[in-house]
PASEBA-1860 file (N, C-alpha, C; in nm, 3 decimals):
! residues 102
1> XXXXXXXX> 0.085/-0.118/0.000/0.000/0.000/0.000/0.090/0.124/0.000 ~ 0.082/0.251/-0.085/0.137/0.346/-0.115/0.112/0.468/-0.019 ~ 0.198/0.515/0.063/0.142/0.602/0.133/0.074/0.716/0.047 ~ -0.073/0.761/0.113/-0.157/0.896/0.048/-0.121/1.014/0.113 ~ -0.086/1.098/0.015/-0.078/1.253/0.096/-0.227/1.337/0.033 ~ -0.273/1.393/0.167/-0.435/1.412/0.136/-0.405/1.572/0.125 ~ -0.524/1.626/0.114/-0.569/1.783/0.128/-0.723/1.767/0.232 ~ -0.714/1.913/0.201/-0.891/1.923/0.272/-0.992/1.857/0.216
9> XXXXXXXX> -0.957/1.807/0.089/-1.090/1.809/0.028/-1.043/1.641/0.006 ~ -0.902/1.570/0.036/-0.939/1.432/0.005/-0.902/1.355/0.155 ~ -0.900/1.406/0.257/-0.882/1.390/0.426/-1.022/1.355/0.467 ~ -1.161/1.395/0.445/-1.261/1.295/0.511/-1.265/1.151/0.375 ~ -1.244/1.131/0.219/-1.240/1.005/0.239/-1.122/0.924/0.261 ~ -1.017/0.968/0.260/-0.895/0.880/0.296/-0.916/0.849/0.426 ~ -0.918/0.948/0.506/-0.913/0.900/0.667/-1.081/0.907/0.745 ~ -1.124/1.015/0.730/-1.217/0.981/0.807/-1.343/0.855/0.775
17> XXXXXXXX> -1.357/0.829/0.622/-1.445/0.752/0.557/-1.378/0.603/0.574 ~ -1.265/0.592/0.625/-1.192/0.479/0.603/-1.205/0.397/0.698 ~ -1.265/0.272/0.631/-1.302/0.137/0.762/-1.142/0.093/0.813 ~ -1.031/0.104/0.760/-0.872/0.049/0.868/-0.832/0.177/0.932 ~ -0.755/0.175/1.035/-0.673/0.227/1.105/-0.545/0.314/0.988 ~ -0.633/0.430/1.035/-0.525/0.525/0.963/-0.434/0.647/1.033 ~ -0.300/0.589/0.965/-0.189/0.706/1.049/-0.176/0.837/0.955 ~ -0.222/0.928/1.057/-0.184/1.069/0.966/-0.031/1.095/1.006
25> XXXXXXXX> 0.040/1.221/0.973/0.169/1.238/0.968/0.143/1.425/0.941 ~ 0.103/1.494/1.029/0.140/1.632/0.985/0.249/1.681/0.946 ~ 0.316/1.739/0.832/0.487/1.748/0.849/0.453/1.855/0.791 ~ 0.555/1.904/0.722/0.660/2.049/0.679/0.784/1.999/0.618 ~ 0.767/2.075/0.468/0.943/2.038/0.429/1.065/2.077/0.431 ~ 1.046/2.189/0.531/1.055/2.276/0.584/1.130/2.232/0.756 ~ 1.079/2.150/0.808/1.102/2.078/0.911/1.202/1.934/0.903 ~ 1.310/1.944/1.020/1.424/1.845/1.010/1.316/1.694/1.066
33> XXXXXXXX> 1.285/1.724/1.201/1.244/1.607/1.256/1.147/1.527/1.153 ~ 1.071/1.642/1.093/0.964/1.514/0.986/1.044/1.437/0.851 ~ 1.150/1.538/0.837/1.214/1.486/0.735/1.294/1.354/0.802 ~ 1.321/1.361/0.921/1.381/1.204/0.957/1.288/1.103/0.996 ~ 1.178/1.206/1.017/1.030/1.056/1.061/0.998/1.006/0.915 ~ 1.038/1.117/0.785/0.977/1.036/0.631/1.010/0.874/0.639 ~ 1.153/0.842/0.691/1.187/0.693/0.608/1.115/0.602/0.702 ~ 1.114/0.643/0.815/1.057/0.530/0.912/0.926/0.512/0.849
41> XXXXXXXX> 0.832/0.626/0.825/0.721/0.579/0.739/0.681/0.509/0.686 ~ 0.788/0.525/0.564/0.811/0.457/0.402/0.886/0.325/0.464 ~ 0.953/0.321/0.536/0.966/0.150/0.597/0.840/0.101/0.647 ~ 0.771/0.169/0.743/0.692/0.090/0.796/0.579/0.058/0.710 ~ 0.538/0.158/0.583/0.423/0.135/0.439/0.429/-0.017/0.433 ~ 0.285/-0.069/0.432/0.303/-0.205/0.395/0.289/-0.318/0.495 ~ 0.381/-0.263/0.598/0.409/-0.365/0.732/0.276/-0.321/0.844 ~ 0.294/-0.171/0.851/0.237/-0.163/0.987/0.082/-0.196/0.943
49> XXXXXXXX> 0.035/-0.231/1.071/-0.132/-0.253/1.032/-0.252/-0.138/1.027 ~ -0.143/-0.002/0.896/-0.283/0.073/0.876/-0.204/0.148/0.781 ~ -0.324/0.230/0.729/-0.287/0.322/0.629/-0.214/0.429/0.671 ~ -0.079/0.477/0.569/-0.064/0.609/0.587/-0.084/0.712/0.516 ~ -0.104/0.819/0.601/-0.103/0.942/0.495/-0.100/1.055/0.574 ~ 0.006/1.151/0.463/0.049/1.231/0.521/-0.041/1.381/0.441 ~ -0.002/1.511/0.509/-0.062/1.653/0.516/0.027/1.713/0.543 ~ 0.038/1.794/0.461/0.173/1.868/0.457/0.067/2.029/0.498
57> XXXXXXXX> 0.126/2.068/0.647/0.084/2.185/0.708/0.058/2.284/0.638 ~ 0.161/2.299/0.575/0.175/2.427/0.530/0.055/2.482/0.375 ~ 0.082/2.385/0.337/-0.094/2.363/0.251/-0.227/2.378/0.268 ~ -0.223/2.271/0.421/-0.393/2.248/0.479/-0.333/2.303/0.616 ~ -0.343/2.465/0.646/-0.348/2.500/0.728/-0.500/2.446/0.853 ~ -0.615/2.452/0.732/-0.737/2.383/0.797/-0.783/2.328/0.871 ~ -0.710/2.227/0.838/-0.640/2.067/0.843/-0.591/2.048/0.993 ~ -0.492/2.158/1.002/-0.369/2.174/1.121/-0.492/2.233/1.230
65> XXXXXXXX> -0.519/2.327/1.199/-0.614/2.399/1.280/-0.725/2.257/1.342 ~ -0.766/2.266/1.243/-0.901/2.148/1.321/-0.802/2.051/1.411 ~ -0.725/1.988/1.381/-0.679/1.887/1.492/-0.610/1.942/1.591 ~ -0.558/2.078/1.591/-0.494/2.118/1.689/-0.339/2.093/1.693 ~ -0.318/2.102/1.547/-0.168/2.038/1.562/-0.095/2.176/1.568 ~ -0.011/2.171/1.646/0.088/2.321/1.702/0.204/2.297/1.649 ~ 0.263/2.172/1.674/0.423/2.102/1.645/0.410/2.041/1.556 ~ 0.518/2.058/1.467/0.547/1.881/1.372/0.670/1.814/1.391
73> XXXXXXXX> 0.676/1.681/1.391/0.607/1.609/1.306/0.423/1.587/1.440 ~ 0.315/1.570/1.399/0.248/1.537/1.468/0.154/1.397/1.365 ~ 0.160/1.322/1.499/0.088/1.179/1.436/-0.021/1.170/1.472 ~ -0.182/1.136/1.427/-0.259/1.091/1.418/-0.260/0.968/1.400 ~ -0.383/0.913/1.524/-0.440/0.781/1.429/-0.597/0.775/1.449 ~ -0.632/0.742/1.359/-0.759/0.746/1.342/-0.837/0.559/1.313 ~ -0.939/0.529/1.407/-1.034/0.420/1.393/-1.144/0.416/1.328 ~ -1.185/0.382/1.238/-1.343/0.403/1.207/-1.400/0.554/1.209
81> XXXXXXXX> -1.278/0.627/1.166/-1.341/0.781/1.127/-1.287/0.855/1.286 ~ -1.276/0.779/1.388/-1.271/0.871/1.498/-1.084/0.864/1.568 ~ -1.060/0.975/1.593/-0.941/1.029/1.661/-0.935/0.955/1.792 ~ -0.801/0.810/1.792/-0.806/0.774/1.862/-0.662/0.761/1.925 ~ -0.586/0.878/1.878/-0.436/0.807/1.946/-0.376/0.968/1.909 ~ -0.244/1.026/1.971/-0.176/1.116/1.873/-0.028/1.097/1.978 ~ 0.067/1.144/1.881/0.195/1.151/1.920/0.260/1.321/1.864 ~ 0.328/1.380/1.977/0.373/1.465/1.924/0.573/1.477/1.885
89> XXXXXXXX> 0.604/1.471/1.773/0.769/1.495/1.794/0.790/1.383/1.716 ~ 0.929/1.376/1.712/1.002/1.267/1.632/1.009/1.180/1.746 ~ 0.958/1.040/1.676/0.935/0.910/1.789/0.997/0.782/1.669 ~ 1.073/0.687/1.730/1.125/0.605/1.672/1.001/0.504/1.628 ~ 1.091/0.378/1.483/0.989/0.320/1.461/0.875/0.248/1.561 ~ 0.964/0.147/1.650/0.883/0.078/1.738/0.772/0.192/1.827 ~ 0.774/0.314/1.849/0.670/0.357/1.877/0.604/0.380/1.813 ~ 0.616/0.443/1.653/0.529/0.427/1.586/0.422/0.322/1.602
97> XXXXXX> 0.504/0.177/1.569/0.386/0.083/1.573/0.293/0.019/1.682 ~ 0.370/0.108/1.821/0.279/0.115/1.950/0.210/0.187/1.944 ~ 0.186/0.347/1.889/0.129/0.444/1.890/-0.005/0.338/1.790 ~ 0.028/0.293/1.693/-0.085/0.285/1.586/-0.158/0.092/1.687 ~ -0.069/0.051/1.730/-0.195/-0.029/1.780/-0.207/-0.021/1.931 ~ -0.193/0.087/1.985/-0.248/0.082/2.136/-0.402/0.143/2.116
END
């Protein structure tokens, strides 16, 4: 599975419409820490047990606003449409894949 990078207008069906467990990824390219959270990502695409997709802030300010994201990198995960997990900062892989199934 290919990670999706959404906007406003494709973020309720990628993530919120979406029956699996989806990891958002707020970043900036602009930002060091997201640029070192990219590969862990793109490693974990495939393996971990959910979708990713990322939102690049600086685009969907909207986006940032509605979830309350202040910092990046900031992680979402989302269940069945609803906000059920978040991480703020650069966090290694193995938390990643605690963050997405706790």
């Amino acid at each position: 599975m290919a990670i999706v990078h959404a906007n406003a207008q494709t973020f309720p069906q990628e993530v919120l419409q979406s029956n699996e467990t989806v990891l958002v990824d707020f970043w900036a390219a602009w930002c060091g820490p997201c640029k070192m959270l990219a590969p862990i990502l793109e490693e974990l695409d495939g393996v971990a047990p959910c979708k990713i997709v990322k939102v690049d802030v600086d685009e969907n300010r909207s986006l940032a606003l509605q979830y309350a994201v202040a910092s990046i990198p900031t992680l979402l995960v989302f269940r069945n449409g609803q906000l059920v997990n978040r991480s703020v900062g650069l966090i290694s892989r193995e938390d990643v894949l605690k963050l997405v199934q706790a």
